[in-house]
C-alpha positions in Angstrom: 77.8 133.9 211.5 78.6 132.6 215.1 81.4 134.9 216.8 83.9 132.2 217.9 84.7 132.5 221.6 88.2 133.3 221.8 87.3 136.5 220.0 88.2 138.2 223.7 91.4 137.2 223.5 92.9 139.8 220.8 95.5 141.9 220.9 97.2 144.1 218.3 100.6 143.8 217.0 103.1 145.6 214.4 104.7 148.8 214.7 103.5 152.3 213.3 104.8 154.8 211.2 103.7 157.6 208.9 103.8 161.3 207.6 101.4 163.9 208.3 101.3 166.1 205.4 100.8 170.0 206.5 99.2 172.3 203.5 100.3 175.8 203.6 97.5 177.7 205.4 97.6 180.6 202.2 95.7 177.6 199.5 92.1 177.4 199.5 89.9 174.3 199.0 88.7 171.5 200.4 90.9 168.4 202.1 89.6 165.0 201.9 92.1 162.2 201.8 93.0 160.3 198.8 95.5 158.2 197.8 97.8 160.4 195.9 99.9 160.7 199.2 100.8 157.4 201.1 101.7 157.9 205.0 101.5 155.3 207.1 100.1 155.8 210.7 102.8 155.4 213.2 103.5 158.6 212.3 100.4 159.9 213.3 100.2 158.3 216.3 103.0 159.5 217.1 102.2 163.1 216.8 99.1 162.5 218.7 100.3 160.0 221.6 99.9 162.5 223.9 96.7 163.4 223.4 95.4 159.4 223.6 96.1 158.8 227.2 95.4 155.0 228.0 94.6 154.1 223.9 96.6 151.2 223.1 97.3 151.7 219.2 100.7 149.4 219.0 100.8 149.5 215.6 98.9 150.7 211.8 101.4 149.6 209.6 101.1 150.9 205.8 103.0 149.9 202.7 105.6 151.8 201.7 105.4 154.2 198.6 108.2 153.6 196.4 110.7 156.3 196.3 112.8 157.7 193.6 115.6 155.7 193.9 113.2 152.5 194.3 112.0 153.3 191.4 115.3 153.6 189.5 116.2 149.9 190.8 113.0 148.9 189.2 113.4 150.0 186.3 116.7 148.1 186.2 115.6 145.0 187.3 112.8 145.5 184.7 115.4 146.1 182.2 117.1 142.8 183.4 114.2 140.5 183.0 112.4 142.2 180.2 114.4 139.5 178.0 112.7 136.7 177.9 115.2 134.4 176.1 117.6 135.8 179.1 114.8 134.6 181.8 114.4 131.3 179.6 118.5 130.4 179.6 118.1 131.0 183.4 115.6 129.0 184.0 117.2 126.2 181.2 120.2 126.3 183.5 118.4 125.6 186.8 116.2 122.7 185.4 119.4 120.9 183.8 121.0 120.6 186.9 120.4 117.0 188.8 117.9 117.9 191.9 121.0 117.1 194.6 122.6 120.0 193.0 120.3 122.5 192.9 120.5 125.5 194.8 118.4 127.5 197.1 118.6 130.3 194.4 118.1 127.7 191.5 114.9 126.6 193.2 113.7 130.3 193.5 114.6 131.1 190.1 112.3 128.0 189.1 110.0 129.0 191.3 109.3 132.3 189.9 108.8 130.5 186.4 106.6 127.9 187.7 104.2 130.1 189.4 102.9 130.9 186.1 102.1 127.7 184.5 98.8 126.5 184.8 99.5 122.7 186.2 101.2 124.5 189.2 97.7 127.0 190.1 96.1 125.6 192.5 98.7 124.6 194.4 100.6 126.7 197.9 103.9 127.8 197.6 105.4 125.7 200.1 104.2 122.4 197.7 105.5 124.5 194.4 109.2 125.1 196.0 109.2 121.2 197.3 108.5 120.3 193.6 110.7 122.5 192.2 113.4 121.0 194.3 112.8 117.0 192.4 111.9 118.0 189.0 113.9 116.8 186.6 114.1 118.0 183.0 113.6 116.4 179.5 113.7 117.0 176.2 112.3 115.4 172.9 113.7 116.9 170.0 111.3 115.6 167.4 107.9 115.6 166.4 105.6 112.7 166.2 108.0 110.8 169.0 105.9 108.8 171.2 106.1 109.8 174.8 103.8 107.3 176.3 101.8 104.3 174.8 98.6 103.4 175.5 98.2 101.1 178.4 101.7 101.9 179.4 102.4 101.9 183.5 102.7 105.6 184.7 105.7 106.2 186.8 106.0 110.3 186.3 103.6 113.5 186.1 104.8 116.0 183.1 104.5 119.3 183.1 105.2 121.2 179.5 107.5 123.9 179.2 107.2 123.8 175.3 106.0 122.7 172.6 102.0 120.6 172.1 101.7 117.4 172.6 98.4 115.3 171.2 97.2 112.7 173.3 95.1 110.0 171.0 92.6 108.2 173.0 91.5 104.2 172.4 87.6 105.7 171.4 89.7 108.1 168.5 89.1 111.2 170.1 92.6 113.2 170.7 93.5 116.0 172.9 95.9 118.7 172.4 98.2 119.7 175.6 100.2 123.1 175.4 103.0 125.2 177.7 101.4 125.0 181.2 99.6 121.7 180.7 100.1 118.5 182.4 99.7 114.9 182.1 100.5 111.4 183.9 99.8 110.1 187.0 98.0 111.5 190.0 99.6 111.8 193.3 98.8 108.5 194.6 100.9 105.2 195.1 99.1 102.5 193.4 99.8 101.8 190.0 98.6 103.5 187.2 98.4 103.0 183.8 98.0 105.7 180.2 95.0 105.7 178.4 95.2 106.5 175.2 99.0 107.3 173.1 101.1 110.6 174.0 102.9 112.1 170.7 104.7 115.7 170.5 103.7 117.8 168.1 106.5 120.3 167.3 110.3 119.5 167.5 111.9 120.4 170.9 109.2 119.5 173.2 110.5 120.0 176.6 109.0 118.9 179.9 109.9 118.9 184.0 109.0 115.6 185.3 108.3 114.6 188.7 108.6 110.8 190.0 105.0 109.1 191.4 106.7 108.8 195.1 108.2 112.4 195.3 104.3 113.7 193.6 103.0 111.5 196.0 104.9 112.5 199.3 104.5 115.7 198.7 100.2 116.5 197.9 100.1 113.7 201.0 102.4 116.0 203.4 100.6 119.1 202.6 97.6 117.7 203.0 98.1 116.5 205.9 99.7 119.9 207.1 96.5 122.1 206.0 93.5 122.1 208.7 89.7 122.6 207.2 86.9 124.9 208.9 83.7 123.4 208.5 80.0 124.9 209.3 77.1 123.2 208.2 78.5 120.4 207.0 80.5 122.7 204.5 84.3 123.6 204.3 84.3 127.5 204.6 87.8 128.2 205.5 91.5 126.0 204.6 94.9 126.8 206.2 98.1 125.6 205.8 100.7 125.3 208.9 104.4 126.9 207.9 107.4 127.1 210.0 109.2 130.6 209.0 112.3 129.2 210.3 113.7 125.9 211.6 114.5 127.2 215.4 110.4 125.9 215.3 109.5 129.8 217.4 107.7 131.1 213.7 105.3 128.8 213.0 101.6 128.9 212.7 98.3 128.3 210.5 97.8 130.7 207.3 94.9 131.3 205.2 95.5 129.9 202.1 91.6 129.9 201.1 88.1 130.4 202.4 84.6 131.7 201.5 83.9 135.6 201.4 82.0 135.5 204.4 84.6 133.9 206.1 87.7 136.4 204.6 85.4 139.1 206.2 84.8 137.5 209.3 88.6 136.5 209.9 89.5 140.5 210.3 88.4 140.3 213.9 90.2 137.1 214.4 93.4 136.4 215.8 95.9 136.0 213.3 99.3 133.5 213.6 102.3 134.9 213.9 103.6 133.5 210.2 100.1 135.7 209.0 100.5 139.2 210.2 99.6 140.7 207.2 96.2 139.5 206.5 94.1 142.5 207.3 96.6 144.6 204.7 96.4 141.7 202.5 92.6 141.5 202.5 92.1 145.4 201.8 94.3 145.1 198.7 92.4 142.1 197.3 89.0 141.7 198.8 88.1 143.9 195.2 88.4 140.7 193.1 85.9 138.2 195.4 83.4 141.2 197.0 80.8 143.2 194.7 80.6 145.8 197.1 83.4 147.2 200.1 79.7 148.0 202.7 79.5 144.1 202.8 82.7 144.6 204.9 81.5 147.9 206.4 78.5 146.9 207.1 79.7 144.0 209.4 82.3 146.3 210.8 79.7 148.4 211.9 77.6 145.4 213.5 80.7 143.7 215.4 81.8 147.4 216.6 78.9 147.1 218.9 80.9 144.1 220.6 83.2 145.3 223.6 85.5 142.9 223.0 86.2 143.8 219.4 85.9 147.8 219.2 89.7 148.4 219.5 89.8 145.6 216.4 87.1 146.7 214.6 88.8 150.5 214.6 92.2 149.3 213.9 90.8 148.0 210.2 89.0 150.9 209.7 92.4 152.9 210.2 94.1 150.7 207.7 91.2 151.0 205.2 91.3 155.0 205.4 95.0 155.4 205.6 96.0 152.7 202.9 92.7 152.9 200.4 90.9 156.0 200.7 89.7 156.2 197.5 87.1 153.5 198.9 85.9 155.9 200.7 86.1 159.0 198.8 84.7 158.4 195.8 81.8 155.7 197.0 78.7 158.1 198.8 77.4 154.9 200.2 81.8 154.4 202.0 81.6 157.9 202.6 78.0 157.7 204.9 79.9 154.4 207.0 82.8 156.2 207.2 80.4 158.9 209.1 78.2 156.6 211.2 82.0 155.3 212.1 83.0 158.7 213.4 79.9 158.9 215.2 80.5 155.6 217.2 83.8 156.9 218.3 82.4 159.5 219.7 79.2 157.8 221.2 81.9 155.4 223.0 84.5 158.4 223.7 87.3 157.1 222.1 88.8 160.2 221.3 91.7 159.2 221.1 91.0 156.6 217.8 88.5 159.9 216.7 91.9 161.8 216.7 93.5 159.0 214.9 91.1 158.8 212.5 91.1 162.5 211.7 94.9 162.9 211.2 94.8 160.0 209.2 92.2 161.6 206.7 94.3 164.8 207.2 97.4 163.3 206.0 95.5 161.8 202.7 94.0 165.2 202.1 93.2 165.8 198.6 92.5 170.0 197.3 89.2 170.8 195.1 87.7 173.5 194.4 83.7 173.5 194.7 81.6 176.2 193.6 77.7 177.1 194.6 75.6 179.2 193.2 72.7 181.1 195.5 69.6 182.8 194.2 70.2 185.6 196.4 72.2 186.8 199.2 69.8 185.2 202.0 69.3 182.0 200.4 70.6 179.1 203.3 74.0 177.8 202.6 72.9 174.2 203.8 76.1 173.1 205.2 77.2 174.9 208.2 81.3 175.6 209.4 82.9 174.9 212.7 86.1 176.0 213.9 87.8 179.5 213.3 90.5 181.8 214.8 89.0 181.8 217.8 88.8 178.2 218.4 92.6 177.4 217.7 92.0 175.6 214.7 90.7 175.8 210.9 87.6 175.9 209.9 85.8 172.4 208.6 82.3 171.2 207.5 80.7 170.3 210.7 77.4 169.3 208.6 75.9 168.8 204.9 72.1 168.9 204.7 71.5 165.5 202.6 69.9 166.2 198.9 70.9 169.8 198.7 72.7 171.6 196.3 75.5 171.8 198.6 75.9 167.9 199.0 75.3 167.7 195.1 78.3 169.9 194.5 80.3 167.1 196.3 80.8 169.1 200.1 81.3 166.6 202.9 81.4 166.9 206.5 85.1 167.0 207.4 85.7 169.1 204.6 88.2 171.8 205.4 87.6 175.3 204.0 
């Protein structure tokens, strides 16, 4: 893939902020990070800003870790929705209202429940909330009514909250429709007309309905409000421009969708202001479209020979350690670019983001116990130590000879002792 040229113009954003976790000096084991402690960076940074000189590190943000008291409210609001005739009356309530009188917290409340229907998938938030804010809703108490004839003029697209409905088509093959499932017109403006009859099934069908020039204005607006990346002659990458507020200062193009290849390559990219999130987004998700995490490392490791997008490069690597570092920990192949990493810092003395990177493993430090067995006192060890009394600080794994019994028992360099 082609670099695009205003690569040079990065700059990081967001503000820091994490907790260095010190192990008394009187346990024995090994430290390398996991995830069983989350500490976000700025704290780290913090405690090494003086030791960075010139690095500019404005910001590693990392999710918070829910506290106790988070957790309690959970479990209430858990205990609040866990009802789902409760959710459903809510919901009930917000649909029966006429769409000039619905709220902004109706339309969130129908929101949430909407999300999860099938007709509304493929389709961005921004258009979901705009149809939210027209439906209207209907009811048909019995079974066997007739919702729409065959050859009838379309005017409205359904959506089925409950309740089947069986559509019989002219050539006698029928169709059965379910909650989620959706029916009618398609969001143009020219007329349309059913084919084939529309019958419930069950008593108390109900449906939201949306009329053909509210369906219509909306797909058209967002359509025209999303911008396509094409290479090749193929559409690799869509976003969607969203204001955040209506002073018009928050505004910007977000990912909504795009190829792998082009999720990867969008980590060194400048992202908008309404998308600052994307590089913690993508390390939470890129499990469930990526077979392996090296197809990121690996171009990591390519584009950190690029000047221009070192500093950008390291600041994704800092996420991925301090957010994820199970990727790392329990993955060999993670845990060699993870080391070929550390030895770029240092090749390109940026010690400072080598400190960074260090705390930040430090902070996620996990103890285990390892245990070798030698054939006799002057058998080699195979890794050897660094560090000590004498050097001011502990003593760690400086190297692992690869295939030996000590690498087989799981020791890694950075280990400490």
């Amino acid at each position: 893939l082609q670099l695009p040229a205003d690569l040079t113009k990065m700059h990081l954003t967001d503000n820091p902020h994490p907790q260095v976790t010190h192990v008394p000096s009187s346990q024995s084991g090994c430290s390398i990070a996991s995830d069983s402690g989350s500490s976000s960076l700025s704290d780290i940074y913090q405690a090494t800003e003086s030791e960075m000189g010139d690095v500019d590190l404005t910001g590693l943000p990392e999710a918070p870790v829910d506290s106790e008291d988070e957790e309690e409210e959970e479990d209430e609001d858990i205990d609040r929705t866990s009802d789902p005739l409760l959710g459903r009356d809510v919901v009930r309530e917000c649909l029966e209202k006429e769409p000039a009188d619905k709220t902004d917290d109706d339309i969130e409340q129908l929101l949430e429940f909407m999300h999860q229907l099938p007709a509304f998938a493929n389709m961005t938030m921004s258009v979901r909330r705009e149809l939210c804010s027209v439906m209207i809703f209907e009811v048909v108490e019995q079974a066997g009514a007739v919702i729409l004839e065959d050859g009838q003029e379309l005017d409205s697209w359904y959506v089925i909250l409950n309740g089947t409905v069986e559509i019989s088509y002219p050539d006698g093959k029928s169709e059965s429709l379910c909650m989620g499932n959706s029916f009618g017109i398609t969001p143009s403006l020219d007329k349309q007309y059913m084919n084939g009859v529309v019958r419930t099934k069950v008593d108390d069908c109900q449906f939201v309905c949306i009329a053909q020039q509210d369906y219509w204005r909306i797909l058209n607006h967002v359509e025209k409000n999303t911008h396509k990346v094409e290479e090749e002659g193929e559409i690799v990458m869509v976003k969607e421009h969203r204001e955040l507020d209506r002073s018009g200062t928050r505004k910007g193009h977000i990912v909504i969708k795009a190829t792998p290849e082009r999720l990867i390559m969008h980590l060194i990219e400048e992202h908008s202001i309404v998308d600052p999130t994307y590089i913690e987004d993508f390390l939470l998700t890129y499990r469930t479209f990526l077979t392996s995490p090296l197809e990121v490392g690996n171009k990591l490791l390519e584009w950190f020979k690029v000047d221009s997008l070192r500093d950008k490069v390291t600041r994704v690597v800092l996420l991925w350690v301090n957010n994820h570092f199970n990727d790392f920990e329990g993955d060999p192949a993670m845990t060699r670019f993870l080391e070929e990493f550390e030895k770029n810092l240092e090749n390109t003395k940026m010690k400072g983001h080598l400190r960074l990177l260090n705390i930040a493993c430090a902070a996620k430090a996990k103890w285990r116990q390892i245990t070798l067995q030698k054939p006799s006192r002057d058998s080699p060890l195979f890794f050897s130590l660094l560090g000590g009394s004498d050097k001011g600080f502990g003593i760690f794994v400086e190297t692992v000879e690869m295939g030996s019994k000590a690498a087989e028992a799981g020791l890694k360099r950075g280990d400490q002792v």
